[in-house]
Backbone as XML, in Angstrom:
<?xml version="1.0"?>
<chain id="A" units="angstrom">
  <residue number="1" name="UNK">
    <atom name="N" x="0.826" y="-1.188" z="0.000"/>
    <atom name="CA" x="0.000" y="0.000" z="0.000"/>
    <atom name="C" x="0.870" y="1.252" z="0.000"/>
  </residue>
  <residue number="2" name="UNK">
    <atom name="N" x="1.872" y="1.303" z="0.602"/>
    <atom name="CA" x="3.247" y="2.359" z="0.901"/>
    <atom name="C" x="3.508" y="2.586" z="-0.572"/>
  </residue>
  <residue number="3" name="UNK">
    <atom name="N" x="3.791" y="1.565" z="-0.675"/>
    <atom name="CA" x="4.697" y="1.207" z="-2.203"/>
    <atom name="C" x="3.975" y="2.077" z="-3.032"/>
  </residue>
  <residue number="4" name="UNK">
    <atom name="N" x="2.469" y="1.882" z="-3.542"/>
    <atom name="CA" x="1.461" y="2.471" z="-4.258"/>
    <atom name="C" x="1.623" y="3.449" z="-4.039"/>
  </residue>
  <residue number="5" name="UNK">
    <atom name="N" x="1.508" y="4.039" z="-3.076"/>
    <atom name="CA" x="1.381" y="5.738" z="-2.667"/>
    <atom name="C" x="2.787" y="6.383" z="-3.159"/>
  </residue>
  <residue number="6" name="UNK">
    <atom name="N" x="3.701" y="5.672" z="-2.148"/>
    <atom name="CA" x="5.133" y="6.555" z="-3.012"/>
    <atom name="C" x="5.312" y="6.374" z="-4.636"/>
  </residue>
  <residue number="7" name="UNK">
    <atom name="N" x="4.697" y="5.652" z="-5.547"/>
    <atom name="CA" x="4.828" y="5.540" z="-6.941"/>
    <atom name="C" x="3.869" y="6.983" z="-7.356"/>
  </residue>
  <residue number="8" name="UNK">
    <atom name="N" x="2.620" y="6.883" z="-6.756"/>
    <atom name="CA" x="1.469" y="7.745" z="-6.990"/>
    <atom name="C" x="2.434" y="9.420" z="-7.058"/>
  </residue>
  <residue number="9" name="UNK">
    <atom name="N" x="2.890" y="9.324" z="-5.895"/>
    <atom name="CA" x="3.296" y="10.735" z="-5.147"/>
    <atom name="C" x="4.865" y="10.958" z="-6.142"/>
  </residue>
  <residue number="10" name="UNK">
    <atom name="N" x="5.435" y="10.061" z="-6.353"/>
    <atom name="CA" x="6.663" y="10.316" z="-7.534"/>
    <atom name="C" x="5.917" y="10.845" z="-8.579"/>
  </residue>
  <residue number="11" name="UNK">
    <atom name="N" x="4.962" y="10.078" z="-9.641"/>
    <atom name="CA" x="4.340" y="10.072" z="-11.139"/>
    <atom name="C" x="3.686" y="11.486" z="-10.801"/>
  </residue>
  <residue number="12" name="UNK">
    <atom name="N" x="3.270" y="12.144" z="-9.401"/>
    <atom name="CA" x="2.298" y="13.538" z="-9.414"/>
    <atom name="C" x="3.730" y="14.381" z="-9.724"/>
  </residue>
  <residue number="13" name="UNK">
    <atom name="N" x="4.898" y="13.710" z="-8.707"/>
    <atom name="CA" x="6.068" y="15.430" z="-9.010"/>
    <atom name="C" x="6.462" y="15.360" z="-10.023"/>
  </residue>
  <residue number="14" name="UNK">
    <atom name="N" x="6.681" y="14.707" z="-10.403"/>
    <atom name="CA" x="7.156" y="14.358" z="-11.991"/>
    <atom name="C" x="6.525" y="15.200" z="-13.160"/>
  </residue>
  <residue number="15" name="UNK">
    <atom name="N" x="5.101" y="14.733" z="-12.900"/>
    <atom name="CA" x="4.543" y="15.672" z="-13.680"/>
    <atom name="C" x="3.923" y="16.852" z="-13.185"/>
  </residue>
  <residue number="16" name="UNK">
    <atom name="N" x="4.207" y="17.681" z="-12.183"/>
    <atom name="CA" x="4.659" y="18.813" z="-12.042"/>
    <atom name="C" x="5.702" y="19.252" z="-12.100"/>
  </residue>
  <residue number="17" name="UNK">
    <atom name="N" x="6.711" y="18.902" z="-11.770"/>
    <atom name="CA" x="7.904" y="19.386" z="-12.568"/>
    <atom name="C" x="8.138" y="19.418" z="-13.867"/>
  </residue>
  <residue number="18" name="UNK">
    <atom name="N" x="7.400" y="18.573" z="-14.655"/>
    <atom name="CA" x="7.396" y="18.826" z="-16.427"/>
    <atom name="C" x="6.535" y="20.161" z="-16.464"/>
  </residue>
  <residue number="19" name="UNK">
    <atom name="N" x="5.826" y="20.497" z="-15.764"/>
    <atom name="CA" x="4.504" y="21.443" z="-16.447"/>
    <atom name="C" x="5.381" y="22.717" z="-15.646"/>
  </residue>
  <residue number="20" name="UNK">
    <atom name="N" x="6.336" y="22.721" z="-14.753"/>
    <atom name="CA" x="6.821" y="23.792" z="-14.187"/>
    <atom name="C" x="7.923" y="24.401" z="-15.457"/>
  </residue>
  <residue number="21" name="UNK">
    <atom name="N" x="8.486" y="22.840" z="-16.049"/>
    <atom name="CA" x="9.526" y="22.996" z="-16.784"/>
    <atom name="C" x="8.619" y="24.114" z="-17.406"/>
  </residue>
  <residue number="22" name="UNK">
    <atom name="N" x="7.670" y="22.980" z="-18.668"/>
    <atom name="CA" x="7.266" y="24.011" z="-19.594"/>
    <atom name="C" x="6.997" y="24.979" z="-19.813"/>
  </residue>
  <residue number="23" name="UNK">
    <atom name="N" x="6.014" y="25.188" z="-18.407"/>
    <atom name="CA" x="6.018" y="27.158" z="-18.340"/>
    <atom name="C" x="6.890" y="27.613" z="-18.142"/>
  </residue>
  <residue number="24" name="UNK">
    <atom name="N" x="8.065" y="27.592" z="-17.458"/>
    <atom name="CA" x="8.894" y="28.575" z="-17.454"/>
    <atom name="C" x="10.234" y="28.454" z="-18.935"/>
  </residue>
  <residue number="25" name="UNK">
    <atom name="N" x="9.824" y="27.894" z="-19.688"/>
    <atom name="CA" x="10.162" y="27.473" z="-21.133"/>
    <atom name="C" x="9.733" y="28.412" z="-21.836"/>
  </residue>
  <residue number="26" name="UNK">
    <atom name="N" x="8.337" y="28.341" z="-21.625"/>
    <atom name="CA" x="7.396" y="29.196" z="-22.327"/>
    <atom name="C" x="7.285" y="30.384" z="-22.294"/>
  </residue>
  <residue number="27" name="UNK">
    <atom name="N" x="7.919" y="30.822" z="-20.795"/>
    <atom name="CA" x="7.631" y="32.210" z="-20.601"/>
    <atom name="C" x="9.002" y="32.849" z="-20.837"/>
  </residue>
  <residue number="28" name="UNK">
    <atom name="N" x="10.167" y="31.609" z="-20.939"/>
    <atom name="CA" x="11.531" y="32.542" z="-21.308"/>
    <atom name="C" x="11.344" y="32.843" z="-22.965"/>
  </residue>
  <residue number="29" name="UNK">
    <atom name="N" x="10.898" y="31.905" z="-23.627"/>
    <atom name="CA" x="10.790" y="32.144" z="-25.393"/>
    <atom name="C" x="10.060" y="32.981" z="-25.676"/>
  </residue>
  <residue number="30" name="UNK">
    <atom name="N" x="9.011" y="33.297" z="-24.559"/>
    <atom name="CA" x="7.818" y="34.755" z="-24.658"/>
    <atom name="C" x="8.578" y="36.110" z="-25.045"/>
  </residue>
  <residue number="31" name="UNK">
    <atom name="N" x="9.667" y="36.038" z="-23.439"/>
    <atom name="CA" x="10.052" y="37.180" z="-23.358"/>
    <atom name="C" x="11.765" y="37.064" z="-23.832"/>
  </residue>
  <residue number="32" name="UNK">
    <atom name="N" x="12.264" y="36.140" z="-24.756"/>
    <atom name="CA" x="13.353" y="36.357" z="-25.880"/>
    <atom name="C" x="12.804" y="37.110" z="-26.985"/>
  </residue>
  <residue number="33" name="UNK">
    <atom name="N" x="11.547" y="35.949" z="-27.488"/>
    <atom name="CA" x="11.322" y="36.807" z="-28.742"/>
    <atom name="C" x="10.835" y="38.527" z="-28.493"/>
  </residue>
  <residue number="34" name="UNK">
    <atom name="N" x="10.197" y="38.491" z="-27.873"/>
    <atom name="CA" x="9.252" y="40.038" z="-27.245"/>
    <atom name="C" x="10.842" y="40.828" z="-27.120"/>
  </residue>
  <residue number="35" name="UNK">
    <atom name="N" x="11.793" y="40.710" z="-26.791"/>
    <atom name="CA" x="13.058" y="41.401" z="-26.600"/>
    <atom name="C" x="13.600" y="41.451" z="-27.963"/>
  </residue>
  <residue number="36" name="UNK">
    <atom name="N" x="13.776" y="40.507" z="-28.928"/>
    <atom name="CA" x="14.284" y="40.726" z="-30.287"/>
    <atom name="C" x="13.574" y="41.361" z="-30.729"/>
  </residue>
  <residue number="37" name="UNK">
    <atom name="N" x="12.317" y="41.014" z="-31.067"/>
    <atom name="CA" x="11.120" y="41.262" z="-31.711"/>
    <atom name="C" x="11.100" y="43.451" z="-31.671"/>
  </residue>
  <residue number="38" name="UNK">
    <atom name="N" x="11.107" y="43.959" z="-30.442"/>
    <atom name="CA" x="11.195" y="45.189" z="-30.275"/>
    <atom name="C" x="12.772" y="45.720" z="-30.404"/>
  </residue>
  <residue number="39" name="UNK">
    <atom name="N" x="13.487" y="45.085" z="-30.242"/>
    <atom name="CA" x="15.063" y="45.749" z="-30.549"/>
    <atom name="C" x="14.990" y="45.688" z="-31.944"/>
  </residue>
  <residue number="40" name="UNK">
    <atom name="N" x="14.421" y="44.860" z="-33.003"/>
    <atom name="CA" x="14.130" y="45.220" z="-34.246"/>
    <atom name="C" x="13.463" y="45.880" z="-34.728"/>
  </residue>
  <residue number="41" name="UNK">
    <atom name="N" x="12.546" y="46.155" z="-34.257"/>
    <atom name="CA" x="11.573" y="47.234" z="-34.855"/>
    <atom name="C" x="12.312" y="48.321" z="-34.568"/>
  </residue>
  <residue number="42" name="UNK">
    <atom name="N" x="12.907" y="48.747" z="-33.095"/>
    <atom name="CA" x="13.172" y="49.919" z="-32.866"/>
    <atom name="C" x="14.011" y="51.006" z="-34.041"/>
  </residue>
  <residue number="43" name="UNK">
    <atom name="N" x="14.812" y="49.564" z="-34.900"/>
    <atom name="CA" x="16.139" y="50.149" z="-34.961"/>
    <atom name="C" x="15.561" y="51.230" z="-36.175"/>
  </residue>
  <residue number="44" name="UNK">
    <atom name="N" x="14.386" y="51.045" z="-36.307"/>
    <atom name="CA" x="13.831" y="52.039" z="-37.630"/>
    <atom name="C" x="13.071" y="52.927" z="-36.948"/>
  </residue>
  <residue number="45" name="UNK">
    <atom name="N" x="13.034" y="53.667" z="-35.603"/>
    <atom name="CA" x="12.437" y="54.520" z="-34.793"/>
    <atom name="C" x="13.499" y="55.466" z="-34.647"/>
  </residue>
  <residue number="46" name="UNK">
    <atom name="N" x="13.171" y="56.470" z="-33.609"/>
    <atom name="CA" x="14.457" y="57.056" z="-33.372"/>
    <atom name="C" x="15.108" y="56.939" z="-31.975"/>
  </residue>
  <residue number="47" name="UNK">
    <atom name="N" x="14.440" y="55.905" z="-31.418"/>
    <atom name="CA" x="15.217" y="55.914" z="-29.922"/>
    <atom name="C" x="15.612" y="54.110" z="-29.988"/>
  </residue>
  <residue number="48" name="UNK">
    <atom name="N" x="16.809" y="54.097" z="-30.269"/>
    <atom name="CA" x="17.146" y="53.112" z="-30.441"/>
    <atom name="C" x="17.624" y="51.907" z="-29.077"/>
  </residue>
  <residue number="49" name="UNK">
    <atom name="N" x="16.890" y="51.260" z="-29.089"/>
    <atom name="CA" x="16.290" y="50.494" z="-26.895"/>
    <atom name="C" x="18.326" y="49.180" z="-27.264"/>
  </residue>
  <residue number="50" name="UNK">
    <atom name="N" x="18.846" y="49.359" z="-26.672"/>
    <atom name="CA" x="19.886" y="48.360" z="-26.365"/>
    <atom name="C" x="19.277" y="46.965" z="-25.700"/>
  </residue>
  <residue number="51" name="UNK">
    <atom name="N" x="20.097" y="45.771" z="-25.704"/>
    <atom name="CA" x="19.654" y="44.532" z="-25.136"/>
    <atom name="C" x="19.031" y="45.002" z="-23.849"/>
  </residue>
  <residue number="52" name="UNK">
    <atom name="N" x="19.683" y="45.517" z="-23.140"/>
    <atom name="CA" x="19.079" y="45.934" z="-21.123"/>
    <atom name="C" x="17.917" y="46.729" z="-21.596"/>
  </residue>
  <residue number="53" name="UNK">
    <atom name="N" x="17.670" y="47.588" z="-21.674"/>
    <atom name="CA" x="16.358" y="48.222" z="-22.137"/>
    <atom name="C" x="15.308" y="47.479" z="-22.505"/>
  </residue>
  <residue number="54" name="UNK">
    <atom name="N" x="15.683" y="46.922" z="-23.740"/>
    <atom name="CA" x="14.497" y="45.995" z="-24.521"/>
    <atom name="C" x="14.102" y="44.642" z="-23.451"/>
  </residue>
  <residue number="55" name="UNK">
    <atom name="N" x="14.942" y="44.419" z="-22.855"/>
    <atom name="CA" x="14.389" y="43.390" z="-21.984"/>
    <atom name="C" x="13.856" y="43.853" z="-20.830"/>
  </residue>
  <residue number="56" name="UNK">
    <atom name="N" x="13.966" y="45.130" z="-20.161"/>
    <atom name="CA" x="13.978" y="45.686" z="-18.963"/>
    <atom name="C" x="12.064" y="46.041" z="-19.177"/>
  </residue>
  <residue number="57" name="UNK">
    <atom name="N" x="12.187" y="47.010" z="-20.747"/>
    <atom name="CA" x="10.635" y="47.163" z="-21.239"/>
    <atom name="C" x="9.885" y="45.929" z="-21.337"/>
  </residue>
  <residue number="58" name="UNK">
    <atom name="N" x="10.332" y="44.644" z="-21.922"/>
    <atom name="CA" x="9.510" y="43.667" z="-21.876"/>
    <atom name="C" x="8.890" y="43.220" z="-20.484"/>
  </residue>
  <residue number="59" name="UNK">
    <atom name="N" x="9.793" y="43.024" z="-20.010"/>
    <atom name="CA" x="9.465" y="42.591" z="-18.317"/>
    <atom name="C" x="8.458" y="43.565" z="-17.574"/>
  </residue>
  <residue number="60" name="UNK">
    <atom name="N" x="8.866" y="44.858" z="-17.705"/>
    <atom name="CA" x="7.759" y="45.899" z="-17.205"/>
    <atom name="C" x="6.793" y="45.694" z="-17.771"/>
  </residue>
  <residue number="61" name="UNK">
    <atom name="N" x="6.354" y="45.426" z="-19.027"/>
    <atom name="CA" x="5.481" y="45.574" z="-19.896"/>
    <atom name="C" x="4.706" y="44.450" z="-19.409"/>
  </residue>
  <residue number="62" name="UNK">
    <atom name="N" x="5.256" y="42.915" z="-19.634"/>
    <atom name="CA" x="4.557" y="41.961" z="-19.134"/>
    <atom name="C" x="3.870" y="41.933" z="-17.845"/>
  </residue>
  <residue number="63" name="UNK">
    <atom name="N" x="4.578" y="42.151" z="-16.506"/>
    <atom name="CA" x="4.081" y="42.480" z="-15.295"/>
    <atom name="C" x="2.935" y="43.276" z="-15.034"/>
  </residue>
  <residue number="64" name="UNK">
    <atom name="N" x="2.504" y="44.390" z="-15.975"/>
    <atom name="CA" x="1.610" y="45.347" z="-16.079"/>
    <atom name="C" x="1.830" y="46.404" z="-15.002"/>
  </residue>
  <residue number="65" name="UNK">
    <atom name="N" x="3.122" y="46.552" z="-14.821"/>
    <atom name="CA" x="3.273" y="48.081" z="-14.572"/>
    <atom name="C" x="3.547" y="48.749" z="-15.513"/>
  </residue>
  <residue number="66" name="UNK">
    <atom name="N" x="4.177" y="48.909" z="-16.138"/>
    <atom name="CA" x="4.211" y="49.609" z="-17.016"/>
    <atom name="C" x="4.517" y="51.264" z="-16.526"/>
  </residue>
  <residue number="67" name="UNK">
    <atom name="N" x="5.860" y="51.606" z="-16.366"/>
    <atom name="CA" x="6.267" y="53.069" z="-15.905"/>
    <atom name="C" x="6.279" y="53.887" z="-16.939"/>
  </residue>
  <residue number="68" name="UNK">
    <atom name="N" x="6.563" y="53.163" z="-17.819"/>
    <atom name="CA" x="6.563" y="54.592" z="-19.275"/>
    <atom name="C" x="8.348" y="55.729" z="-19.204"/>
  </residue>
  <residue number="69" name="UNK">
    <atom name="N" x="9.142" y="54.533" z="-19.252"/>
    <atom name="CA" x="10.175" y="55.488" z="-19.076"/>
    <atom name="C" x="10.875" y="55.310" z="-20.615"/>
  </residue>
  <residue number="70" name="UNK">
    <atom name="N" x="10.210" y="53.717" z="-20.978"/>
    <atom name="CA" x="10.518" y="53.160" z="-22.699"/>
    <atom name="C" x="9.442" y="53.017" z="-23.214"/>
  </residue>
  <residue number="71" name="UNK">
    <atom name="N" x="9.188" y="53.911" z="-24.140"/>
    <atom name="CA" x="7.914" y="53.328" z="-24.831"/>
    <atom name="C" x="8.574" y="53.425" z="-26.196"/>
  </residue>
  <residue number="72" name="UNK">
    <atom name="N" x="8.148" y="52.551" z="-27.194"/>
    <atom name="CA" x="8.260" y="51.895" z="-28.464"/>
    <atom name="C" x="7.694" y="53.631" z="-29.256"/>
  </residue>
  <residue number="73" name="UNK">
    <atom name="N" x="8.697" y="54.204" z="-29.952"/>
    <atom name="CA" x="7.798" y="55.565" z="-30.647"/>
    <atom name="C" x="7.233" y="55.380" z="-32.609"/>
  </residue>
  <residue number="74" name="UNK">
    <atom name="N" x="7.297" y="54.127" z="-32.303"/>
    <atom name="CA" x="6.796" y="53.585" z="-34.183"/>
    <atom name="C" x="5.880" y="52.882" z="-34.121"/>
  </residue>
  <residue number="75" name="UNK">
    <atom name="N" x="5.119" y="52.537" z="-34.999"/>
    <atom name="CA" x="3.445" y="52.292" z="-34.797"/>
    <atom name="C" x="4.014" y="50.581" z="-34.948"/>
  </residue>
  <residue number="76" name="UNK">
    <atom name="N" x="4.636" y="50.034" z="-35.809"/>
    <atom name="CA" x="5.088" y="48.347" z="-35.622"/>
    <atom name="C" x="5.422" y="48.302" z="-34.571"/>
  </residue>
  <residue number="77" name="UNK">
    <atom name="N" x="6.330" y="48.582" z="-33.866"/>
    <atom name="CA" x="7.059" y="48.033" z="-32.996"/>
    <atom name="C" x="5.527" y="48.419" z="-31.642"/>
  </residue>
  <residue number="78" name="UNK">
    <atom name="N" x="4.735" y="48.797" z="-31.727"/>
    <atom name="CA" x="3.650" y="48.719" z="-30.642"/>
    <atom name="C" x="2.536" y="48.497" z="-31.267"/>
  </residue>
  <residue number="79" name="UNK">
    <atom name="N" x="2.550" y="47.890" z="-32.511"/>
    <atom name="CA" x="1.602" y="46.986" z="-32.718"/>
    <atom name="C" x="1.934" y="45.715" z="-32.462"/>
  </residue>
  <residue number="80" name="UNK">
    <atom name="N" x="3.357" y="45.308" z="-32.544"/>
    <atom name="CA" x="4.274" y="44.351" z="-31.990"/>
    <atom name="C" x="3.979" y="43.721" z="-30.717"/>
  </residue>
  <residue number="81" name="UNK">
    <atom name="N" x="4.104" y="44.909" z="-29.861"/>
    <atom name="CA" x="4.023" y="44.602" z="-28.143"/>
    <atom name="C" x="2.442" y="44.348" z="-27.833"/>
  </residue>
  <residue number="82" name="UNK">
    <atom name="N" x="1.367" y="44.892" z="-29.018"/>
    <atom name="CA" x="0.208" y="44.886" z="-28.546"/>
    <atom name="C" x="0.109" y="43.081" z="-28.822"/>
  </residue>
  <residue number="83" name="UNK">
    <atom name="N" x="0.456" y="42.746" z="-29.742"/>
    <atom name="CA" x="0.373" y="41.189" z="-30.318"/>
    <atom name="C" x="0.755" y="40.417" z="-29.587"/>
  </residue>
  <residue number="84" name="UNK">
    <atom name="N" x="2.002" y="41.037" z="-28.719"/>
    <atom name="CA" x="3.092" y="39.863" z="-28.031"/>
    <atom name="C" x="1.539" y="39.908" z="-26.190"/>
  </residue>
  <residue number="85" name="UNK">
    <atom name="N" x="1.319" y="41.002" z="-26.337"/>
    <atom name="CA" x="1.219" y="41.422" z="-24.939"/>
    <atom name="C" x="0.050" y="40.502" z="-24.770"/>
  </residue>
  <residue number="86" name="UNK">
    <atom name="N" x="-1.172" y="39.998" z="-26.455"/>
    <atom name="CA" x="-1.903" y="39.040" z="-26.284"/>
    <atom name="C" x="-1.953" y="37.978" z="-26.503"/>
  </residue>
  <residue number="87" name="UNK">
    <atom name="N" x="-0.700" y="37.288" z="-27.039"/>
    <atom name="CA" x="-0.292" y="36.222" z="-27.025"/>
    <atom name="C" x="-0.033" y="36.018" z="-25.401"/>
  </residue>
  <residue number="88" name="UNK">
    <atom name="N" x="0.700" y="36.611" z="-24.558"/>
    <atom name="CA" x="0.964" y="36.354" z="-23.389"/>
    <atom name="C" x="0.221" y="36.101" z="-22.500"/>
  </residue>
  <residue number="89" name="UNK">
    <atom name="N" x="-1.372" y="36.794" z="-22.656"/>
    <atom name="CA" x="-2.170" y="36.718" z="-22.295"/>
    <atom name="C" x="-3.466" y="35.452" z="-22.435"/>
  </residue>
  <residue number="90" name="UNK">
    <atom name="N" x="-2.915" y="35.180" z="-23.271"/>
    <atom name="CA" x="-3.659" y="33.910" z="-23.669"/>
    <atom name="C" x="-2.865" y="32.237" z="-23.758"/>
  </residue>
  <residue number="91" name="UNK">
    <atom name="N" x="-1.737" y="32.383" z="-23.830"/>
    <atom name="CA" x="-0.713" y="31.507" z="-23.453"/>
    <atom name="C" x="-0.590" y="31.233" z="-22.306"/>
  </residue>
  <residue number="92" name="UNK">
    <atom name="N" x="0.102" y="31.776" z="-21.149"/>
    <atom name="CA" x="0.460" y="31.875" z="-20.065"/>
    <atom name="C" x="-0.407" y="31.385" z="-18.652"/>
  </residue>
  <residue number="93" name="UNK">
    <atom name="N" x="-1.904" y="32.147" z="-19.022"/>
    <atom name="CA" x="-3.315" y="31.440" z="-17.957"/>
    <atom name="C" x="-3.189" y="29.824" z="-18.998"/>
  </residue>
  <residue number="94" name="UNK">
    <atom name="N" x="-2.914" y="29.616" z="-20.194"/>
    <atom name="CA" x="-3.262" y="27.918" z="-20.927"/>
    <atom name="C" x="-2.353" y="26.874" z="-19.790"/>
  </residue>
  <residue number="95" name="UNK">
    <atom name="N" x="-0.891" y="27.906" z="-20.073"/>
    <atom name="CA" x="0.225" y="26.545" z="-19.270"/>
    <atom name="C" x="0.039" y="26.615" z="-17.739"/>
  </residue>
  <residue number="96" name="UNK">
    <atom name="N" x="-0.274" y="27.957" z="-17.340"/>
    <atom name="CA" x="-0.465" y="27.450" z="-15.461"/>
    <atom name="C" x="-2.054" y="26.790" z="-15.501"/>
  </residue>
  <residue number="97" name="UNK">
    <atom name="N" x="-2.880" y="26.691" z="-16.830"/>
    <atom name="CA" x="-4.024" y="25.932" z="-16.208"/>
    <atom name="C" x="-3.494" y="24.255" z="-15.579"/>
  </residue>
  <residue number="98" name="UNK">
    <atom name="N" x="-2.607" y="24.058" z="-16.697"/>
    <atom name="CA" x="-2.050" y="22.841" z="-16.679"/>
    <atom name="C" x="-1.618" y="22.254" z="-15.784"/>
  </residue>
  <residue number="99" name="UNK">
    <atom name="N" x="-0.976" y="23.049" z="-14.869"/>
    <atom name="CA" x="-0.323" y="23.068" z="-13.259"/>
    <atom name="C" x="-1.425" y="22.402" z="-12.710"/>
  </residue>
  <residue number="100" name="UNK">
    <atom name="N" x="-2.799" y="22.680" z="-12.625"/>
    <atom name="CA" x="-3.644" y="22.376" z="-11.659"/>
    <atom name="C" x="-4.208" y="21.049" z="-11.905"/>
  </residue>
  <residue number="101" name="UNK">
    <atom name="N" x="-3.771" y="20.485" z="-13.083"/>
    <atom name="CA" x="-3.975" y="18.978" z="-13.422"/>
    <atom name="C" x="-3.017" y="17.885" z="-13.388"/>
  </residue>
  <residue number="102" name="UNK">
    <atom name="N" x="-1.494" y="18.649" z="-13.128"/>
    <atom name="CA" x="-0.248" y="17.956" z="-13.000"/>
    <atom name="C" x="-0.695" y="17.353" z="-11.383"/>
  </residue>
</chain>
């Protein structure tokens, strides 16, 4: 009966630790591309965002504070963030639903 339970209680971490993997997989490739994705657009704006910036804005951006000290000044590159910002939004609640079934 022991035996059963500790197999049970391994096969549950197991697969929470896969679904921990994946989201946080998911949420680093979110916010790589969201960091390229706007350091490219920028470079045809006139405030040109460096690696620390562009990632510093993504992260603010994602969190939903949002200070406004970088904002994107070209209509792609924040139609960009508007796309990324709902992909994130709709991704992110999918993989932690998953958590609650691991």
């Amino acid at each position: 009966m022991f035996n059963d339970l500790h197999r049970a209680m391994q096969k549950s971490q197991s697969a929470l630790s896969q679904q921990l993997t994946i989201l946080s997989a998911t949420l680093l490739c979110l916010v790589f591309t969201s960091v390229c994705g706007i350091q490219h657009f920028q470079r045809a704006g006139h405030r040109h965002l460096n690696l620390f910036q562009s990632t510093y804005y993504v992260v603010v951006t994602f969190s939903t504070v949002g200070y406004g000290d970088f904002v994107p000044d070209i209509w792609p590159s924040q139609l960009y963030m508007v796309i990324m910002i709902c992909v994130a939004l709709i991704v992110l609640p999918t993989q932690s639903k998953y958590l609650e079934t691991a």
